[in-house]
DOPA-124116 format. One line per field, with one value per residue: y, z, x of N, C-alpha, C in turn. Coordinates in nm, 2 decimals. Each point is the difference from the previous one (the first is absolute). Example, Ala and Ser with C-alpha at 12.3 -4.5 7.8 and 13.67 -1.06 7.14 Angstrom:
# residues 2
nc2	[-0.57|0.11]
nc3	[0.78|-0.07]
nc1	[1.32|-0.04]
cac2	[0.12|0.11]
cac3	[0.00|0.00]
cac1	[-0.09|0.09]
cc2	[0.12|0.11]
cc3	[0.00|0.08]
cc1	[0.09|-0.08]
END
This chain:
# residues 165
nc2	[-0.12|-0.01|0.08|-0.04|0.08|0.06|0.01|0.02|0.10|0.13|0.04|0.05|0.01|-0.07|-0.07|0.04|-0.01|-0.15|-0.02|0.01|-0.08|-0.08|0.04|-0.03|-0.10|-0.09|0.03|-0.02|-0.09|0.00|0.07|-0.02|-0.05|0.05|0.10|-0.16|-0.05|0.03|0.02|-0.13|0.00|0.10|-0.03|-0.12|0.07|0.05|-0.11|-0.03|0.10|0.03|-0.16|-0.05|0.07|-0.10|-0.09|0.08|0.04|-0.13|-0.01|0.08|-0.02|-0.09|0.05|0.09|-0.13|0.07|0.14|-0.10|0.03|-0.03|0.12|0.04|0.04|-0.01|-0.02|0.14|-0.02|0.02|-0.08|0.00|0.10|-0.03|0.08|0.04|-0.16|0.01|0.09|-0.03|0.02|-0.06|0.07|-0.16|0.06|0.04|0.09|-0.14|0.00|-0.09|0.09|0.04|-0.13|0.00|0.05|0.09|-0.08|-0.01|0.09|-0.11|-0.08|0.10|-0.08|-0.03|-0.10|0.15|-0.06|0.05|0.14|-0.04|0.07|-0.13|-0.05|-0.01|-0.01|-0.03|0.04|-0.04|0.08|0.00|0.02|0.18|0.03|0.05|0.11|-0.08|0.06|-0.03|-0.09|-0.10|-0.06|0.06|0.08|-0.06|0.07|-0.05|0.10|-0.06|0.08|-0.08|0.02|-0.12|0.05|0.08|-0.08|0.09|-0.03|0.12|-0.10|-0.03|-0.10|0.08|-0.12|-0.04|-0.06|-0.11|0.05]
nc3	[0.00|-0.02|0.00|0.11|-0.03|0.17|-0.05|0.14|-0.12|0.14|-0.04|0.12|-0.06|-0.11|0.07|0.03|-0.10|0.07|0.13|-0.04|-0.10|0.09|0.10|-0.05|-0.09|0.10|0.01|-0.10|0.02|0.10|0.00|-0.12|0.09|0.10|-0.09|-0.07|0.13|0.08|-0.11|0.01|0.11|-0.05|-0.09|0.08|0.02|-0.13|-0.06|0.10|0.02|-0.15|0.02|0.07|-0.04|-0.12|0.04|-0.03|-0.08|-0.11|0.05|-0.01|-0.12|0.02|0.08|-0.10|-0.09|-0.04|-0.10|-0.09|-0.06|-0.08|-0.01|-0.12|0.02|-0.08|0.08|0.02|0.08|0.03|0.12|-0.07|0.05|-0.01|0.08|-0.12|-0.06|0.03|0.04|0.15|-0.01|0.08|0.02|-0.08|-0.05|0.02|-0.11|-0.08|-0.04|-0.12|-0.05|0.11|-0.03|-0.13|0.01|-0.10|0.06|-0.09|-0.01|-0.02|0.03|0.02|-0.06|-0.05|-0.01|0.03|0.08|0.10|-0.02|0.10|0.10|0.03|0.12|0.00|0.12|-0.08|0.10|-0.09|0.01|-0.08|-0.08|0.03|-0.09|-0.06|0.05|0.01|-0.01|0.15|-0.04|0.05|0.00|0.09|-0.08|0.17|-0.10|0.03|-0.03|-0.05|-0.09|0.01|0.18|0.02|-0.05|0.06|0.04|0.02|-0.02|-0.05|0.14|-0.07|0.02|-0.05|-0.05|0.09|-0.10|0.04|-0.13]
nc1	[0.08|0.10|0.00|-0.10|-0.10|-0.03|-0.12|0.08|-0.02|0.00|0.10|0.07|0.13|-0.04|-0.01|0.12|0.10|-0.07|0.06|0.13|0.03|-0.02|0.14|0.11|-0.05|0.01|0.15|-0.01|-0.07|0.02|0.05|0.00|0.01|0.10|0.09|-0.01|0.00|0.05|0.03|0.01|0.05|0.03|-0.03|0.05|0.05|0.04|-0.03|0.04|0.05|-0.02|-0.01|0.07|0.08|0.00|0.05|0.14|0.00|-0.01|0.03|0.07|-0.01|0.02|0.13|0.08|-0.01|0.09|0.02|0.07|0.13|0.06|0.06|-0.03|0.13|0.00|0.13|-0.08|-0.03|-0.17|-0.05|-0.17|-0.09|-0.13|-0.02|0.03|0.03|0.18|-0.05|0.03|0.12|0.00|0.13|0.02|0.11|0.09|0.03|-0.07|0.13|-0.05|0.08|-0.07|-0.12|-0.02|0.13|-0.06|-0.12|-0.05|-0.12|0.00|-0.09|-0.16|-0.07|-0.16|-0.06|-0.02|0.11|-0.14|0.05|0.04|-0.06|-0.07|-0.04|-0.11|0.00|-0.11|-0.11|0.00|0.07|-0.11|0.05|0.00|-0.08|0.11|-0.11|0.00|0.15|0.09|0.05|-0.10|0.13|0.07|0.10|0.09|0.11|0.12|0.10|0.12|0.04|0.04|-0.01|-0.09|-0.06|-0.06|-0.12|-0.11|-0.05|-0.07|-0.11|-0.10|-0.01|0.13|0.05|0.12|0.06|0.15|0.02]
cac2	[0.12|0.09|0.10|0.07|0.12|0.03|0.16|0.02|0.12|0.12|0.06|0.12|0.15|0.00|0.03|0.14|0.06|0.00|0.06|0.18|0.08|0.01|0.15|0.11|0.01|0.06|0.14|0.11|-0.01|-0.01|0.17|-0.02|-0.09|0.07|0.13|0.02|-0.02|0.15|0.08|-0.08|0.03|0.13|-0.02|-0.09|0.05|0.11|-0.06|-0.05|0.17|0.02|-0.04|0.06|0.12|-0.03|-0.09|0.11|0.10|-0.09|-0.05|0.16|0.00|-0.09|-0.02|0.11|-0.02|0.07|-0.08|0.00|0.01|0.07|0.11|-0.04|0.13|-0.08|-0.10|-0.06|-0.03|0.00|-0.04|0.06|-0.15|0.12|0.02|0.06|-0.06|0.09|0.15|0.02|-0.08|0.03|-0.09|-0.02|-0.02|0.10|-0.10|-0.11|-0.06|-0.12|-0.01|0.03|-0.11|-0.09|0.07|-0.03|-0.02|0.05|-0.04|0.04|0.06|-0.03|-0.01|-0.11|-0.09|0.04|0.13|0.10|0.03|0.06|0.08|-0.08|-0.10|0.02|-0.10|0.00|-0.05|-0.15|-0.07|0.00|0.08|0.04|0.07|0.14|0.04|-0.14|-0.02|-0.15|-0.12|-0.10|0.04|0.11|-0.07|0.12|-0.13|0.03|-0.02|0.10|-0.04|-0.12|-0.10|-0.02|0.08|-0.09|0.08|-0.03|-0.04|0.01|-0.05|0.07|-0.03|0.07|-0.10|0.11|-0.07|0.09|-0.10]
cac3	[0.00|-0.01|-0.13|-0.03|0.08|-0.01|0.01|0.11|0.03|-0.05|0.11|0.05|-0.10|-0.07|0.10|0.06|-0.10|-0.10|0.12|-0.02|-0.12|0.03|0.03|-0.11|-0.04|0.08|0.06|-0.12|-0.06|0.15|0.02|-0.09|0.01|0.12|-0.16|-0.08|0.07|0.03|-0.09|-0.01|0.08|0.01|-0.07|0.05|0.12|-0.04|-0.07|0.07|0.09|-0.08|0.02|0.17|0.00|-0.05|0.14|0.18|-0.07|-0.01|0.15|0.05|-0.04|0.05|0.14|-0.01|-0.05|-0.11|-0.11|0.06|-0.14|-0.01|-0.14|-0.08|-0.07|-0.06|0.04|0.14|0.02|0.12|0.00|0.04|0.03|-0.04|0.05|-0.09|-0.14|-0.10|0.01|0.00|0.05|0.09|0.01|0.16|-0.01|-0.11|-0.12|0.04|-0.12|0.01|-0.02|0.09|0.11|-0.07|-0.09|-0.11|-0.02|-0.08|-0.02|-0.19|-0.07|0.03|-0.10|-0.02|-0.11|-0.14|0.02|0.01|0.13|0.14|0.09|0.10|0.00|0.10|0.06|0.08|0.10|-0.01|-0.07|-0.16|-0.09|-0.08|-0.15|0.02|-0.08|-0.11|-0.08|0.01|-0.01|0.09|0.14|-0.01|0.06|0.00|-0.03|0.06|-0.09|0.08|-0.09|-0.09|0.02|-0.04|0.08|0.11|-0.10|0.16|-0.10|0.14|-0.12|0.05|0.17|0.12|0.01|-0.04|-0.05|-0.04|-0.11]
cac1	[-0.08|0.07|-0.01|-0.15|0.01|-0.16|-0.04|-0.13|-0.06|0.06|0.09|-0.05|-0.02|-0.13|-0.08|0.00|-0.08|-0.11|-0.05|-0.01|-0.05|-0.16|-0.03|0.02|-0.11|-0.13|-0.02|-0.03|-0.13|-0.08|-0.07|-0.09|-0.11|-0.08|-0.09|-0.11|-0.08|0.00|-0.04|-0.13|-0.09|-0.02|-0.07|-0.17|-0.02|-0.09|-0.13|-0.06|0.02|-0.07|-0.10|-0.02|-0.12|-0.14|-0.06|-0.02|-0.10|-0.12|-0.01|-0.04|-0.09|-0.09|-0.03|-0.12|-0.08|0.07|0.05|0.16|0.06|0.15|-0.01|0.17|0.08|0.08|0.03|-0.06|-0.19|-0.04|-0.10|-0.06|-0.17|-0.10|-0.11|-0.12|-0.04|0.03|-0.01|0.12|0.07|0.12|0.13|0.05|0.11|0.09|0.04|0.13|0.08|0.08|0.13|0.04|0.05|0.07|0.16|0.00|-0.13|-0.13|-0.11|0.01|-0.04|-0.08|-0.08|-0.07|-0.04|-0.01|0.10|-0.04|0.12|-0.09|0.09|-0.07|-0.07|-0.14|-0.08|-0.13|0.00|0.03|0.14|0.00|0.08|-0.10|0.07|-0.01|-0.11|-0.03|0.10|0.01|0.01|0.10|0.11|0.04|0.14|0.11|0.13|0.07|0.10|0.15|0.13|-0.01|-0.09|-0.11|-0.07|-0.11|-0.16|-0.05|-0.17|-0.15|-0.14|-0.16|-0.01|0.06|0.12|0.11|0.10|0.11|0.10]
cc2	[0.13|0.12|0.04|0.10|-0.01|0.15|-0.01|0.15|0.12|0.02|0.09|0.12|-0.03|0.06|0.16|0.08|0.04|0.08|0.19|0.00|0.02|0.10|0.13|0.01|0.09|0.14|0.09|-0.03|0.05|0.18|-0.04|-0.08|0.07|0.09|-0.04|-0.05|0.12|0.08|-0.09|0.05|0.14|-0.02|-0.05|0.11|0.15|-0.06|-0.05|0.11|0.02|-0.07|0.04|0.14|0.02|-0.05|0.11|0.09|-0.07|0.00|0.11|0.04|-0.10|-0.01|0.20|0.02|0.17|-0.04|0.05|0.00|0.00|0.06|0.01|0.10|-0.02|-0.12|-0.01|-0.01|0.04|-0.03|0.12|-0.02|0.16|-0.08|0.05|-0.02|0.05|0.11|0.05|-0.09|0.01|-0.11|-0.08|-0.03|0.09|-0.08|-0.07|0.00|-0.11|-0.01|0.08|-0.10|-0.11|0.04|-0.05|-0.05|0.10|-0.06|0.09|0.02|-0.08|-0.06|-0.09|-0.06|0.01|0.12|0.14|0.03|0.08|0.08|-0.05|-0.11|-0.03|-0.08|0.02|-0.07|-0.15|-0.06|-0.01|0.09|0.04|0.05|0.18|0.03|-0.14|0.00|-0.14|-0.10|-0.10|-0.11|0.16|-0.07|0.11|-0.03|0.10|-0.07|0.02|-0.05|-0.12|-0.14|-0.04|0.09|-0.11|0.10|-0.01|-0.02|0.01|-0.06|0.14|-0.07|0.03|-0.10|0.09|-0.12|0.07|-0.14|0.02]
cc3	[0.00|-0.12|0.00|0.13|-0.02|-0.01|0.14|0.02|-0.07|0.09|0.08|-0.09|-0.05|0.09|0.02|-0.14|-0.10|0.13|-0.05|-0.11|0.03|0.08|-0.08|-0.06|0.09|0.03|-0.14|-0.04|0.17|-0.07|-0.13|0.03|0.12|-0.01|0.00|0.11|0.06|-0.08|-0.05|0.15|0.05|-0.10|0.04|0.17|0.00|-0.03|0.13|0.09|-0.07|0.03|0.15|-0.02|-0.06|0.08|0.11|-0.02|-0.01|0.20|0.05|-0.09|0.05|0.16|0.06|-0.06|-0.13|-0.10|0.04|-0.11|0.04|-0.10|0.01|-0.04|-0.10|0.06|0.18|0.06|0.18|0.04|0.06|0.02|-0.02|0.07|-0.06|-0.09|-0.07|0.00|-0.01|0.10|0.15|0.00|0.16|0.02|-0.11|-0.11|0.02|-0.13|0.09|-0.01|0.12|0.12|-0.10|-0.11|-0.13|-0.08|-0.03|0.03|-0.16|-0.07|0.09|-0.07|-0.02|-0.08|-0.20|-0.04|-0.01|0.14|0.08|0.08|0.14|0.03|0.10|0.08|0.10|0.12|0.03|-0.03|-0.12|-0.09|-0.09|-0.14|0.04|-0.17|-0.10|-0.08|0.03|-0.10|0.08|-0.02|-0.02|0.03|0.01|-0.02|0.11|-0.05|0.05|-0.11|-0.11|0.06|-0.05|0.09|0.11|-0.05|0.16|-0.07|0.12|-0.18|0.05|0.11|0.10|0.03|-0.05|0.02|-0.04|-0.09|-0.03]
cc1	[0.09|-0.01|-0.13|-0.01|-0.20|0.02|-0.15|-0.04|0.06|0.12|-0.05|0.01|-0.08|-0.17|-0.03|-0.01|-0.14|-0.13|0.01|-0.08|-0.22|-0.03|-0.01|-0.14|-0.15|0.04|0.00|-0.13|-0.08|-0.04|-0.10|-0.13|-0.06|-0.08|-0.12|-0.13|0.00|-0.14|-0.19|-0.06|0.01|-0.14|-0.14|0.00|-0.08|-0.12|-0.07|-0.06|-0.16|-0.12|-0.04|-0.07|-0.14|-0.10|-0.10|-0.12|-0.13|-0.03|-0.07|-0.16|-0.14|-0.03|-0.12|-0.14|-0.01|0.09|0.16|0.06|0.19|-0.02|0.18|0.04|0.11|0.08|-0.01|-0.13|0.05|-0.13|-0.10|-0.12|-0.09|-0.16|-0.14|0.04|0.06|0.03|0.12|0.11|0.09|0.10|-0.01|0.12|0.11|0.03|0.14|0.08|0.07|0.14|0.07|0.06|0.08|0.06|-0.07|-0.09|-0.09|-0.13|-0.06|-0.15|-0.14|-0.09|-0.09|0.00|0.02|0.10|0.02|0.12|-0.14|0.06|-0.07|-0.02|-0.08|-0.08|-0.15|-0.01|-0.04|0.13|0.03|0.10|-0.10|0.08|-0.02|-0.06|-0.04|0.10|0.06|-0.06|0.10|0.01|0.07|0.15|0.08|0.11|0.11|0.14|0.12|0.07|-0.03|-0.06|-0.08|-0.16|-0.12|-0.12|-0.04|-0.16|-0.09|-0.08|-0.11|-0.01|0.07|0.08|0.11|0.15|0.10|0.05|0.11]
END
């Protein structure tokens, strides 16, 4: 048996080499991936903010048995509720931008069914999602955007169901 040799493995150098080169790796690709979660949930955390406040308003609206709305300013809204059908409005709260609690996020664009842009969204004292002046068509969707992510839709139905996608 002389002249034969086994092969039982790796050396230690080997080992340790193929050990750096996996750091190396994770540590140039680790910030790009941290980036892009980071950046996915700045995203689902505005959408979610969005719904929560939809929620808060519908609630408000139904627990006063009044009508309740977020009204939108271009990319900020505040919640508000009306005692006379409309008439007129009181703030229950200062206007909010979303890119205030989330670096970079957008609320892009308000709009229904028939991509009509709104400057609302309304809830009767049932909870319901009413149409402003009969323009709505529903679902109404709110998109929310940052850069090149993929965006999140927050979808109120006419029933006043309020989903984040």
């Amino acid at each position: 048996m002389t002249g034969r040799t086994f092969d039982r493995g790796m050396t230690l150098v080997e080992t340790v080499v193929v050990l750096a080169l996996i750091v190396i790796l994770a540590a140039v690709s680790a910030p790009f991936w941290l980036q892009n979660t980071l950046n996915n949930r700045r995203i689902e955390g505005a959408a979610d903010r969005i719904s929560v406040d939809l929620r808060r308003v519908q609630s408000l609206a139904v627990t006063n048995n009044i009508l309740g709305r977020l009204n939108f300013n271009g990319g900020t809204y505040r919640l508000e509720t009306s005692t006379d059908n409309g008439a007129t409005w009181s703030a229950v709260n200062p206007w909010y931008d979303v890119a205030t609690d989330f670096s970079g996020v957008a609320l892009s664009s308000v709009a229904d069914a028939s991509s009509n842009a709104l400057n609302e969204v309304r809830f009767d004292s049932r909870g319901s999602a009413r149409s402003t002046a009969g323009v709505a068509q529903f679902p109404i969707t709110l998109t929310v955007t940052r850069g090149t992510q993929p965006p999140r839709t927050v979808i109120v139905q006419r029933t006043g169901n309020v989903t984040v996608q």
